[in-house]
C-alpha positions in Angstrom: 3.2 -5.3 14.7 2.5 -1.6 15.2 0.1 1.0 15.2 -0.8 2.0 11.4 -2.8 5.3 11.4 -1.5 7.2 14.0 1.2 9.3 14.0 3.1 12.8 15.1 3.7 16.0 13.8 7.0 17.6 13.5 5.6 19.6 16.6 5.3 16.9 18.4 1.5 16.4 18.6 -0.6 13.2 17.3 -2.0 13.4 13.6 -4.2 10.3 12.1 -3.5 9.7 9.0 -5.7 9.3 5.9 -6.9 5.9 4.2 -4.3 4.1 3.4 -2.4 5.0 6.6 -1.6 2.0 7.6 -0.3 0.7 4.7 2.0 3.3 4.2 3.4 3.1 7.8 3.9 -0.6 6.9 5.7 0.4 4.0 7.9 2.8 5.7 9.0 0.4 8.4 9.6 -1.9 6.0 11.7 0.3 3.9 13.3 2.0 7.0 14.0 -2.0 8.7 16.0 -3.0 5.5 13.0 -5.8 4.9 12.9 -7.5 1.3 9.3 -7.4 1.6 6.4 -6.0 3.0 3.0 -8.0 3.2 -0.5 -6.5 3.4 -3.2 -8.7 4.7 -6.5 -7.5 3.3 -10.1 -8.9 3.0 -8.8 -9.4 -0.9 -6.5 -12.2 -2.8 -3.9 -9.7 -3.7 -3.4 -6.9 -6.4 -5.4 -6.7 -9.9 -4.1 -5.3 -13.3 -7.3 -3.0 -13.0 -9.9 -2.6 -10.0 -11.9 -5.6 -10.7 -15.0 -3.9 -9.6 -14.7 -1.7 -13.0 -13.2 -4.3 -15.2 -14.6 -7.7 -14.9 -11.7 -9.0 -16.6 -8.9 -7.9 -14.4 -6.4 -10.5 -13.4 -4.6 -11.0 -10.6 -1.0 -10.1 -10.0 1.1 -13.4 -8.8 4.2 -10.8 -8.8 4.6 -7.3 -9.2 8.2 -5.4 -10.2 8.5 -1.5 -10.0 7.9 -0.7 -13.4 4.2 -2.1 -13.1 3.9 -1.0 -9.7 4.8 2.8 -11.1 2.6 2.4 -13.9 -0.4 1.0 -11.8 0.5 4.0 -9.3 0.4 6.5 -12.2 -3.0 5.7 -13.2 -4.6 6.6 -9.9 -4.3 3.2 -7.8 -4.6 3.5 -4.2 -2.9 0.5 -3.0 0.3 1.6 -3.8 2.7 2.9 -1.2 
């Protein structure tokens, strides 16, 4: 567990990160650790085809493979890191 948000300029001095932050530290570390996986806990059950507050009938991702993950990214998502 590490800090999320918070981070440093190539200068040397702190920068806070946007929304999202976090997530993409989380991401990163995963990435830079060699990890096969990376797992977000959210106030959510997971990722939607669509934001399910604009399409009643989105359904819920049990896996996700990085063509959909490009394509969801593409549309705008902001979940994706």
């Amino acid at each position: 567990i590490t800090q999320g948000f918070i981070s440093r300029h190539a200068d040397g001095g702190t920068a806070i990160l946007g929304r999202g932050g976090s997530d993409t530290s989380a991401a990163y570390f995963g990435a830079l650790l060699g990890a096969s996986r990376v797992e977000i806990w959210t106030d959510v059950p997971g990722m939607f085809s669509a934001n399910p507050k604009d399409v009643p009938d989105a359904r819920l991702l049990t896996r996700l493979d990085y063509y959909e993950a490009q394509e969801i990214a593409t549309t705008g998502a902001k979940v994706l890191h």
